[in-house]
C-alpha positions as CSV (number, residue, x, y, z in Angstrom):
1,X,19.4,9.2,29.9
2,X,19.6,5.5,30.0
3,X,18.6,3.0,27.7
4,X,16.5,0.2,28.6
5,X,15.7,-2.6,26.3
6,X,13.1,-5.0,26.9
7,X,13.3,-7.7,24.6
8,X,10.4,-9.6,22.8
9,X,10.3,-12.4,20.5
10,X,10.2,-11.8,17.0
11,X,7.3,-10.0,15.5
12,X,4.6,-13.3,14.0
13,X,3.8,-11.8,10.7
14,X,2.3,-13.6,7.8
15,X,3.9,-13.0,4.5
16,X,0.8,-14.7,2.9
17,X,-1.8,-12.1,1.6
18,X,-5.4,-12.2,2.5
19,X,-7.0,-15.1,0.5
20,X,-8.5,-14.1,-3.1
21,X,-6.6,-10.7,-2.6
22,X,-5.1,-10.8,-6.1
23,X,-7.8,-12.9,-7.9
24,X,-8.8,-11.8,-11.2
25,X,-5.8,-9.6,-11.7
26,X,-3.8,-9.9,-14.9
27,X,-0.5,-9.1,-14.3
28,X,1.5,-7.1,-16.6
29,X,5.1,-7.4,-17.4
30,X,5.6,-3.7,-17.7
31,X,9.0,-1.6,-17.9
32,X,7.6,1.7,-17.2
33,X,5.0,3.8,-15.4
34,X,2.1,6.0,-15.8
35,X,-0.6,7.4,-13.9
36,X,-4.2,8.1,-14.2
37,X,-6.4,10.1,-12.6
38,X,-9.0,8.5,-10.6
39,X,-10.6,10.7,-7.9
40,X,-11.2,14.3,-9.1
41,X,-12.6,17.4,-7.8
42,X,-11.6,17.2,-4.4
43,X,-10.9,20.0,-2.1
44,X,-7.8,21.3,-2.9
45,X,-5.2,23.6,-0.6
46,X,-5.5,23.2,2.9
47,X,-8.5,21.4,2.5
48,X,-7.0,18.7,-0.2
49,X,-6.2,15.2,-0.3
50,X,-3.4,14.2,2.4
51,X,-3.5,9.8,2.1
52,X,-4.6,6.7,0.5
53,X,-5.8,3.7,1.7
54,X,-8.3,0.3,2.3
55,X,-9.0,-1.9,4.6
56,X,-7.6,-4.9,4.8
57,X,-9.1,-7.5,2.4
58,X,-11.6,-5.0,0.6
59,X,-10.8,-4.8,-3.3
60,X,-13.6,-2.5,-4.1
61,X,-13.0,0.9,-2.9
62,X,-10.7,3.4,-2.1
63,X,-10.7,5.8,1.4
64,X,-9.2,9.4,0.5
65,X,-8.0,11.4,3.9
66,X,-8.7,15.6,3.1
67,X,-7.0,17.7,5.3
68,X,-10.1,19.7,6.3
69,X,-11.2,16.6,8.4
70,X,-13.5,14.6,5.5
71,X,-12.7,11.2,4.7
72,X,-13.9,9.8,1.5
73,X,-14.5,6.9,-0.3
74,X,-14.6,5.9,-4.0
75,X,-15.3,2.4,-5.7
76,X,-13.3,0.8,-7.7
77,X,-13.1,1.5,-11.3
78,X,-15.8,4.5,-10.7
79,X,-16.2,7.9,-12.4
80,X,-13.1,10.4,-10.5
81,X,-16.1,12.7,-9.8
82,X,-18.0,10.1,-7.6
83,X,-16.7,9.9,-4.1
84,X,-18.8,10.0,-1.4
85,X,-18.6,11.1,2.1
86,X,-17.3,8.3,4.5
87,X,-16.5,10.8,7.6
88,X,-17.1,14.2,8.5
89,X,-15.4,15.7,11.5
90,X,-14.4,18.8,10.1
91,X,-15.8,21.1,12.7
92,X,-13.5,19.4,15.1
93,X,-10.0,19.5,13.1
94,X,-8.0,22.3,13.4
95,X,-6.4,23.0,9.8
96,X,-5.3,26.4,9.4
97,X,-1.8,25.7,9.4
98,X,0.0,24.1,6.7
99,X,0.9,21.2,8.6
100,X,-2.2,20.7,10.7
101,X,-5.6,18.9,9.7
102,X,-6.7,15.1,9.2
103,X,-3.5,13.4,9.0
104,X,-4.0,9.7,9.8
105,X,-6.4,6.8,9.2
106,X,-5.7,2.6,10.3
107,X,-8.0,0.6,9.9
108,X,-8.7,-1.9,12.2
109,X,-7.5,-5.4,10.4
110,X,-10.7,-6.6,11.4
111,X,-12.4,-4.0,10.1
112,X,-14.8,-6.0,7.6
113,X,-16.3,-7.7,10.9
114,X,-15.9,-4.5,13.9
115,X,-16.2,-1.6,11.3
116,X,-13.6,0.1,13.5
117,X,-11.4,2.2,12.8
118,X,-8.7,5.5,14.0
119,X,-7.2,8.4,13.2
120,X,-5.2,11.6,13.7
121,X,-5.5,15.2,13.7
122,X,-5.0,18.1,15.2
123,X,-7.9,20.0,17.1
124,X,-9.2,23.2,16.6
125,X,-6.6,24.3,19.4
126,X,-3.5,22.7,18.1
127,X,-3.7,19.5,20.2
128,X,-2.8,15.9,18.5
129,X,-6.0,14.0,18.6
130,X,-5.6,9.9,18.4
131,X,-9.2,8.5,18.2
132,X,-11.4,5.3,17.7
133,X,-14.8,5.6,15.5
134,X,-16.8,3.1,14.5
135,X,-19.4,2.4,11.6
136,X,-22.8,3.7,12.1
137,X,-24.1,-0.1,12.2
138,X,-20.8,-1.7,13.3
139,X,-19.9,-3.6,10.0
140,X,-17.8,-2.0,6.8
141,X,-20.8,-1.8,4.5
142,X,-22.0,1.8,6.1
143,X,-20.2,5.1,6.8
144,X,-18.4,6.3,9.6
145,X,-20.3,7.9,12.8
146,X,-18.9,11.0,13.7
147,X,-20.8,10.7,17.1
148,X,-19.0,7.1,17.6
149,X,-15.5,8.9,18.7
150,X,-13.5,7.6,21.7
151,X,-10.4,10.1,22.2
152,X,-7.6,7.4,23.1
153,X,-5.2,10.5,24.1
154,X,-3.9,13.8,23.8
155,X,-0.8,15.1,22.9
156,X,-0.1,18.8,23.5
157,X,1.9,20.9,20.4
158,X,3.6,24.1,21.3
159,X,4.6,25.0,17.8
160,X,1.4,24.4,15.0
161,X,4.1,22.2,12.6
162,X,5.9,18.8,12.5
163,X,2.6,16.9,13.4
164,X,3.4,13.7,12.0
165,X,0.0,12.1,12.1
166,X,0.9,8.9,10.3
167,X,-0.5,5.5,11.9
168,X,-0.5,1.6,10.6
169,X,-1.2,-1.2,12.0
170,X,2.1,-3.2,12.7
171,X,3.0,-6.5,11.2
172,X,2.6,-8.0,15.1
173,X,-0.8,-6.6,15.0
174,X,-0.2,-3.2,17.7
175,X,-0.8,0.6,16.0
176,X,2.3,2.6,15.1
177,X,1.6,6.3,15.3
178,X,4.4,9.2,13.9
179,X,4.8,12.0,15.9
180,X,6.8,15.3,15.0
181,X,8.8,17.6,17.3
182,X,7.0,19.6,18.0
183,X,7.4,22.2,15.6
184,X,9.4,25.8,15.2
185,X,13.2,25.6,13.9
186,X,16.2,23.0,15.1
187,X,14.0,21.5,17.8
188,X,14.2,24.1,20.2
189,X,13.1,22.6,23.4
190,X,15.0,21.7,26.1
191,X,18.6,20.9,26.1
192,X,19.0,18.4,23.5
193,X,15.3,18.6,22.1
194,X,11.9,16.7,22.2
195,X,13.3,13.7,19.9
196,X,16.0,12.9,22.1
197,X,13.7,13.3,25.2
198,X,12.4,10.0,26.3
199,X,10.4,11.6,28.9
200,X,7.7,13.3,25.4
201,X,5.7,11.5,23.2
202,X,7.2,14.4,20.3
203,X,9.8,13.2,17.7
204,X,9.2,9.1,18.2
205,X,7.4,6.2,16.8
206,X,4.6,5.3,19.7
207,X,3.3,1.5,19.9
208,X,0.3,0.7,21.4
209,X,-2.5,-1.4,21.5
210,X,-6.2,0.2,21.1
211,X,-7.7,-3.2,21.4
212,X,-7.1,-4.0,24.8
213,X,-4.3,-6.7,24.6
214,X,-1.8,-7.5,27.0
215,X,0.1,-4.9,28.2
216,X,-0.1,-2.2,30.8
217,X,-1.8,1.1,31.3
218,X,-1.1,4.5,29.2
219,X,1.5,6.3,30.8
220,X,2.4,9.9,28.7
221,X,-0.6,10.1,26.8
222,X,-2.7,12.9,28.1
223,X,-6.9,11.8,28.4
224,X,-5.5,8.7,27.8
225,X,-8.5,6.7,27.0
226,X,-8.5,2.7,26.0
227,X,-5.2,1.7,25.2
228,X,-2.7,-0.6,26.9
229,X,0.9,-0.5,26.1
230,X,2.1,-3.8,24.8
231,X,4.5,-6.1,26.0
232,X,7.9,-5.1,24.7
233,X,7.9,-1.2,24.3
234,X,11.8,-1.2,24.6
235,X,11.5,2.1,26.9
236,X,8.4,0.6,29.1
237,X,9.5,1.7,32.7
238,X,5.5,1.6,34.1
239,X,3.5,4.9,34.2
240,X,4.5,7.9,35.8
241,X,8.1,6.9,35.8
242,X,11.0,8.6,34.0
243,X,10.4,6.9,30.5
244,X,7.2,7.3,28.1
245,X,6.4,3.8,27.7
246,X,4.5,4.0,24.6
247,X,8.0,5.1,23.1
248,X,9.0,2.6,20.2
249,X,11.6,4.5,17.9
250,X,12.9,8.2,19.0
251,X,14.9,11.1,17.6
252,X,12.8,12.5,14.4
253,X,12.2,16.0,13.3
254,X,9.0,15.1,11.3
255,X,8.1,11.5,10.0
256,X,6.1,12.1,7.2
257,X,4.2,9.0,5.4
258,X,6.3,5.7,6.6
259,X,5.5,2.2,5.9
260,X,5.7,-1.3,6.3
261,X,7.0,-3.7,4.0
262,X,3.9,-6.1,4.2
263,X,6.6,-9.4,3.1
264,X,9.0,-8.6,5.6
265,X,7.5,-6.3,8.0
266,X,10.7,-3.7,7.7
267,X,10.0,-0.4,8.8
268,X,10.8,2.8,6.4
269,X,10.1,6.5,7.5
270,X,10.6,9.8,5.7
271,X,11.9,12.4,8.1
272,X,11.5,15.9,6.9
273,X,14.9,17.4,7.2
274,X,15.6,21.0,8.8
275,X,16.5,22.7,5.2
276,X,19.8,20.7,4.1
277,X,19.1,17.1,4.1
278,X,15.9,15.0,3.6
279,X,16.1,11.5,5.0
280,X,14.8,8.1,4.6
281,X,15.4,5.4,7.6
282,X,14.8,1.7,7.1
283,X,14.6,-1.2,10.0
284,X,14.3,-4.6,9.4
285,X,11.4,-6.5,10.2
286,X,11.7,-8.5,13.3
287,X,13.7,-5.7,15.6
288,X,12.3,-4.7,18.9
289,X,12.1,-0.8,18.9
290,X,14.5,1.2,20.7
291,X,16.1,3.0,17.7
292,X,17.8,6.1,17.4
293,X,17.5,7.5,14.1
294,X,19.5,11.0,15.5
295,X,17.7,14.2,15.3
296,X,18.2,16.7,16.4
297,X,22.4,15.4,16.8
298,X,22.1,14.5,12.9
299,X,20.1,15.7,10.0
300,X,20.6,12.9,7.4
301,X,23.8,11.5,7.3
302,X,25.3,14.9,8.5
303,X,25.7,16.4,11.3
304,X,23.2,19.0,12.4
305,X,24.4,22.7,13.4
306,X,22.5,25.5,13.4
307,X,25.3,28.0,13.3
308,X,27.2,26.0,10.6
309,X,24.2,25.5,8.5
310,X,24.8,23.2,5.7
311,X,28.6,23.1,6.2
312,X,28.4,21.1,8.9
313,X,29.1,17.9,6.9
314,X,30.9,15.5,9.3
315,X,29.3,12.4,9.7
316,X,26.9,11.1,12.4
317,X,30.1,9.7,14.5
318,X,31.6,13.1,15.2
319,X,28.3,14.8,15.4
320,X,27.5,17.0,19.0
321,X,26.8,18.1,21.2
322,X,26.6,14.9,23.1
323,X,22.5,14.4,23.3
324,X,22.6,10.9,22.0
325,X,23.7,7.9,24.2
326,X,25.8,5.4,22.6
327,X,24.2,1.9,22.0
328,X,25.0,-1.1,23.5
329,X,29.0,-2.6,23.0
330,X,28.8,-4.5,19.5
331,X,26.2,-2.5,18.0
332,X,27.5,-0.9,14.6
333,X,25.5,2.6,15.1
334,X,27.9,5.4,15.8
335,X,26.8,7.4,18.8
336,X,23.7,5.8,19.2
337,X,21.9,7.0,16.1
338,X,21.2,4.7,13.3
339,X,22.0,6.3,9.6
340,X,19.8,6.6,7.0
341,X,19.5,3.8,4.2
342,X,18.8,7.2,2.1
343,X,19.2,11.1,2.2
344,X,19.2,13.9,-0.2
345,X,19.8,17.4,-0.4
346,X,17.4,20.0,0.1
347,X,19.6,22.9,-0.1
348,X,19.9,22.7,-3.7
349,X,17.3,22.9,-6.5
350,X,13.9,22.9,-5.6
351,X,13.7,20.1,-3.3
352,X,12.4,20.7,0.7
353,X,10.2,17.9,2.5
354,X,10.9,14.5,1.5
355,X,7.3,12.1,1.5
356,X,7.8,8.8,2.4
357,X,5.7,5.9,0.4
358,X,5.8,2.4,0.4
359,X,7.5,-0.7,-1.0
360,X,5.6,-2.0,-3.9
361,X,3.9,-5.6,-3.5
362,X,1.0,-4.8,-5.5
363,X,-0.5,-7.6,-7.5
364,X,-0.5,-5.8,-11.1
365,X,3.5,-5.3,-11.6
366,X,5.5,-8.4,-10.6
367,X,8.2,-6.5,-12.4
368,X,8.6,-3.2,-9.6
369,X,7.9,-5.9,-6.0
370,X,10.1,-4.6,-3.9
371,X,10.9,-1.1,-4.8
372,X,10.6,1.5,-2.7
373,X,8.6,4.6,-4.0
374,X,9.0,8.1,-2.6
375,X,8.9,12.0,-3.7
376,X,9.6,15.4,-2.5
377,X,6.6,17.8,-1.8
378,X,8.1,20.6,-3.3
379,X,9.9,19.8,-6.1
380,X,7.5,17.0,-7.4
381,X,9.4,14.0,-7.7
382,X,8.6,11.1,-7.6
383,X,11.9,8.3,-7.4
384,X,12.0,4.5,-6.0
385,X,15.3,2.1,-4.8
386,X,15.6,-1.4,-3.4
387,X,16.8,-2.2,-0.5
388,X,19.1,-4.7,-0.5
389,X,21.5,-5.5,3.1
390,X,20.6,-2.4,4.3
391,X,22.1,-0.1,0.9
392,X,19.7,1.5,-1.4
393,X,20.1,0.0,-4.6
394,X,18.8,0.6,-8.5
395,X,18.1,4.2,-8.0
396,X,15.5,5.3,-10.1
397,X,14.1,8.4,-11.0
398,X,9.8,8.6,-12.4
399,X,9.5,12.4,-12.2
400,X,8.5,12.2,-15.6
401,X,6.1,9.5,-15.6
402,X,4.5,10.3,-12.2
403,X,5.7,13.6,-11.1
404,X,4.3,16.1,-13.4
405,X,3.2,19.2,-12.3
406,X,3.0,17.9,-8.5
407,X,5.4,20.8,-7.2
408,X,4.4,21.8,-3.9
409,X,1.4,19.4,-4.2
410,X,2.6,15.9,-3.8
411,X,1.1,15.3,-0.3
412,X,1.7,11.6,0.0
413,X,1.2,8.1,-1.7
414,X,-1.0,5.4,-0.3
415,X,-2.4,1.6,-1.6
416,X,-4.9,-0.1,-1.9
417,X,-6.0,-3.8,-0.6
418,X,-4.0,-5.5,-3.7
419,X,-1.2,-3.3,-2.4
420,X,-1.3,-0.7,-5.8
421,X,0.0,2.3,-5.3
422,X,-1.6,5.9,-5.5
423,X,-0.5,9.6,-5.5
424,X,-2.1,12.0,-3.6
425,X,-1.9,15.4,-5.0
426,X,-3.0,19.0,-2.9
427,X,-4.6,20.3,-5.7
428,X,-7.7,17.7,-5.6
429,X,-6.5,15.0,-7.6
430,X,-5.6,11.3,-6.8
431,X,-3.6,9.0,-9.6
432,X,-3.1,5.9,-9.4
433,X,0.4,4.5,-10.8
434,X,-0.6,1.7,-13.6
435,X,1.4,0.1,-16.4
436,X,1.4,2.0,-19.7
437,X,-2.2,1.4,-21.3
438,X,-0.2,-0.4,-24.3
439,X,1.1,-2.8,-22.2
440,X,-1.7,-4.4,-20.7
441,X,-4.1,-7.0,-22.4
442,X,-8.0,-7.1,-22.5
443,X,-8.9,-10.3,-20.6
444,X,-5.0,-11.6,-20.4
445,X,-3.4,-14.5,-18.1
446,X,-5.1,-14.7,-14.6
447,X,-8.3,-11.7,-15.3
448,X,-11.5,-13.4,-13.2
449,X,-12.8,-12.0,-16.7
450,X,-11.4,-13.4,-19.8
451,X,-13.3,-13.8,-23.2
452,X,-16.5,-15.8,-23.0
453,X,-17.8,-17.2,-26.5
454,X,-21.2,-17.8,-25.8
455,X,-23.4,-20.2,-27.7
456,X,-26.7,-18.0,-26.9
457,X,-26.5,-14.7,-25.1
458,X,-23.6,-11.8,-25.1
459,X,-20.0,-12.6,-25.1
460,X,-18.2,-10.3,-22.8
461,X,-14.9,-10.3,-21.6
462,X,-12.7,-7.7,-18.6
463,X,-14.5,-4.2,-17.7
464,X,-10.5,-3.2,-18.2
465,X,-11.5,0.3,-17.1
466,X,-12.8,-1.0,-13.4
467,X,-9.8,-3.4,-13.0
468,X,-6.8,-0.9,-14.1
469,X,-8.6,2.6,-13.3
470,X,-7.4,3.7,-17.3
471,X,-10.3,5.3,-18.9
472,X,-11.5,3.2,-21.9
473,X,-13.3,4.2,-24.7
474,X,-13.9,1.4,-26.5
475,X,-12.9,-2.0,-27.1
476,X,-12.4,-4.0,-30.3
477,X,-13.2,-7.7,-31.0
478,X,-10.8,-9.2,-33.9
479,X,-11.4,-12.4,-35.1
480,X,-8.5,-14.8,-37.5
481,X,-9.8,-17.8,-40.1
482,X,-7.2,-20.4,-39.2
483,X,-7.4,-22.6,-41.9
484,X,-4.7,-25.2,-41.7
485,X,-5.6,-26.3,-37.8
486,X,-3.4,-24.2,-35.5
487,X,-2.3,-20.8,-35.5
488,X,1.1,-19.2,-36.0
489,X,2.5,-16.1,-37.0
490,X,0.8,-15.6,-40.3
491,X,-2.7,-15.3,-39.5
492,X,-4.1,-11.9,-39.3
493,X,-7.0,-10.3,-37.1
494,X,-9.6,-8.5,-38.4
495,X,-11.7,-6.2,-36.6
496,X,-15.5,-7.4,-36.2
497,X,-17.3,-5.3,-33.7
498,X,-16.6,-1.9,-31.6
499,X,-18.4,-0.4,-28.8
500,X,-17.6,1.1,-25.3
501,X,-19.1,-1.8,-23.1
502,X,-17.4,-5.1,-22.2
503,X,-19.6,-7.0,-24.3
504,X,-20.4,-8.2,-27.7
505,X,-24.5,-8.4,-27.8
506,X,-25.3,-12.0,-29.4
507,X,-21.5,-12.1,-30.2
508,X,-20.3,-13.9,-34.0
509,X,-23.2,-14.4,-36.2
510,X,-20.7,-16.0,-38.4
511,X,-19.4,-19.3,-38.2
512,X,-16.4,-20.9,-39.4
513,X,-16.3,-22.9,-43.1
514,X,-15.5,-26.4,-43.3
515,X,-12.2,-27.3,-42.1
516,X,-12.0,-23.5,-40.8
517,X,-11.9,-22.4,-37.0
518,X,-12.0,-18.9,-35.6
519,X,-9.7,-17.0,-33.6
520,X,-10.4,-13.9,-31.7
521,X,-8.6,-11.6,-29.4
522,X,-10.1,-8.4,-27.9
523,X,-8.1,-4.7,-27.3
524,X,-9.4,-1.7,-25.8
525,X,-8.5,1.8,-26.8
526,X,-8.4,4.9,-24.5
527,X,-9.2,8.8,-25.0
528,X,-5.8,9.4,-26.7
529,X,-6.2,7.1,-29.1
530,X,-3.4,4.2,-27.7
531,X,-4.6,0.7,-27.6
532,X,-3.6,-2.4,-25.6
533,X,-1.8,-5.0,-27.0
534,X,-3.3,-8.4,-28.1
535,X,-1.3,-10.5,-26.3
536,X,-0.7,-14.2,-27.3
537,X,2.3,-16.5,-28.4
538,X,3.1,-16.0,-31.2
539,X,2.1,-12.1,-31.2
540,X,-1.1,-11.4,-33.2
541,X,-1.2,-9.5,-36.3
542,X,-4.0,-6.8,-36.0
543,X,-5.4,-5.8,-39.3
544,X,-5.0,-1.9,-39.9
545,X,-8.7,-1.7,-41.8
546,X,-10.6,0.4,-39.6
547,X,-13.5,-1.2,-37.4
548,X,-17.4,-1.7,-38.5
């Protein structure tokens, strides 16, 4: 087959996050994990919760993508029991299969003005579905209308696995859809397979635009419906030739759950591996498609055999047969595949399906921007690295923070607008991964909330519950006699009032002596008892007599 390349400028991307995104957040300087449960009593199984996400710019809610075809939604900071509906296409997503259901949601980045939005799933016969729906009244402050669809095509599956189904919206502003194989064992079909076939949409990265840019018409998409195919597509030979044009990256078995680095725009997608090797594959920001990340040639860094099994350990350069062509003269990938930043075995322990997350640029952690978190599906783990020239670096494992009791559950991670990150779990559960409650601060450096004193009227402070998702059941307002002028090490906090709201009704009815001034620091305590640290420089001294 031959490869054309159509080069494009590089990709304008932004590294400046939507104005206000991180306002009000307090970072924390925090070593470790946790996670906390904040959506509960989901559908579970084959019904359960398959992705996370927002749209751009909206801080107040989370969208939860169930595999039966129902996309909810849940505000901020609200009880886990409280979601409501947001979408409801069930009766037209096929999800019988363990691989098959609601699988994608993009929003449009102008969602908050067009209330648009797309997904993918399969049909009730097996089909790939990529559609447009829009908000009963066009804006983002209603629900979805299941009678707004417009199919933009149709791919056909002959197996009912590797569906892919992932989608974003590019850092140059065109949707990115994953597509599997096409299912069954070893990519069966054809000669050298659907992923190494440029003439099928199955086992590739498509790029297109559903927003009527420039571009030209669909070309493999079957009931193709408003798209163009933009400018660029490296494989863009104009419809009904030998190429599909909306062909970005090609040769993967099943991309499940990639991402963009929002800074950079690099590119990282987790490719379920055939039973030996699980695979992540990075691409930096800027490139202009055309990739060749292997399958069904490779399986990792390895070369794929069927009859060898997980012997066949030579690396991608000796790998056959010959269904890859080589790359261009110069171009460091051996045999025209490009090897994985990342791969681990699935042939030992309990590991089987790698899912692919995201690189952290949330607002909360300053300390984790730039790792890269990812788990297995069966085994439950949950582990992160930086990328750093291309290597995987500072390989580190959170099973035991994060990955608890998600074996054979852990159906992918998501974020939110401020870029946090979540855990989707197939039991009904979503968590979201926060600093350790100790380690955050009622009200501390940069909160939209901190500690008002007022003369007349309550004094409140952070509703740290709504801001961090960690369940609080009370706070605590300690208050210091500094006597000499300024404080130091030696003063020491007593507790004044407790209660479970962020406020202090009428606040102080105590005033300081002559020559006296008061301090006062707040803390919050959560259903097992831990409480957040007062913060300050020097630390403060919390007094150990029980509250009033």
């Amino acid at each position: 087959m031959k490869r054309s390349i159509y080069f494009i400028g590089a990709l304008a991307f932004s590294v400046a996050r939507a104005a206000g995104v991180c306002d009000g957040v307090s970072e924390v300087r925090n070593s470790d994990l946790a996670r906390v449960t904040v959506a509960s009593g989901l559908t579970s199984g084959l019904s359960g919760p398959l992705f996370i996400t927002a749209p751009t710019g909206d801080t107040t809610r989370i969208f939860i993508v169930l595999q039966n075809g129902v996309i909810r939604q849940l505000a901020r900071g609200a009880d886990p029991a409280s979601t409501t509906v947001f979408l409801d296409i069930d009766a037209r997503v096929g999800s019988t299969s363990d691989e098959q259901g609601l699988l994608g949601l993009a929003f449009d980045p102008a969602f908050a003005d067009n209330g648009t939005f797309f997904v993918n799933y399969t049909r009730n016969d097996g089909d790939t579905i990529v559609s447009r729906f829009k908000t009963i009244d066009g804006t983002a402050n209603t629900v979805g209308d299941p009678n707004s669809e417009k199919i933009l095509f149709r791919i056909d599956q002959p197996e009912v696995n590797h569906n892919g189904g992932w989608m974003s919206f590019g850092p140059d502003g065109a949707l990115y859809i994953g597509q599997g194989d096409g299912g069954g064992g070893g990519d069966n079909h054809g000669t050298c397979g659907n992923a190494q076939n440029l003439q099928t949409l199955l086992g590739k990265i498509l790029r297109i635009d559903p927003r009527g840019g420039v571009g030209s018409a669909p070309d493999c998409g079957l009931d193709a419906g408003p798209y163009v195919v933009p400018t660029g597509n490296p494989f863009a030979d104009g419809p009904g030739a030998g190429n599909c044009d909306e062909v970005w990256t090609y040769g993967l078995r099943n991309p499940w759950r990639n991402s963009f680095d929002p800074v950079n725009g690099d590119l990282y997608i987790a490719d379920v591996g055939q039973g030996c090797w699980e695979e992540i594959d990075w691409t930096p920001g800027g490139t202009h498609g055309g990739e060749n990340y292997g399958w069904r040639s490779s399986e990792g860094r390895h070369c794929f055999n069927g009859a060898q099994g997980c012997s066949a350990t030579t690396s991608p350069a000796g790998c056959g047969p010959a269904c890859v062509d080589p790359l261009p003269s110069g171009d460091p990938e051996p045999n025209g595949t490009r090897v994985p930043i990342w791969d681990f075995s699935s042939a030992v322990g309990s590991n089987c399906a790698v899912t692919g997350g995201y690189v952290y640029r949330g607002c909360r952690m300053p300390k984790f921007r730039g790792a890269y978190f990812y788990g297995d599906y069966c085994a439950g783990t949950v582990s992160s690295f930086i990328q750093f020239g291309g290597v995987a670096t500072d390989q580190r494992d959170w099973t035991a923070q994060l990955g608890a009791a998600l074996q054979f559950d852990l159906t992918s991670f998501g974020t939110d607008a401020q870029g946090e990150l979540y855990i989707a779990d197939r039991d009904g559960l979503v968590y979201a991964v926060v600093p350790p409650f100790p380690d955050f601060e009622v009200a501390g450096t940069g909160s939209a909330s901190p500690l008002r004193l007022q003369n007349s009227g309550d004094w409140t402070w952070e509703n740290l519950q709504a801001a961090s998702w960690h369940p609080v059941t009370a706070y605590r307002v300690y208050r210091a006699i500094i006597t000499d002028g300024r404080f130091d090490a030696g003063e020491i906090f007593d507790c004044v009032h407790a209660g479970p709201s962020p406020s202090w009704p009428g606040g102080d009815p105590i005033s300081p002596g002559p020559g006296e001034m008061f301090s006062y620091v707040v803390t919050a305590t959560n259903p097992g008892g831990q409480q957040t640290g007062p913060g300050g420089a020097p630390v403060r001294t919390l007094s150990a007599f029980p509250c009033p």
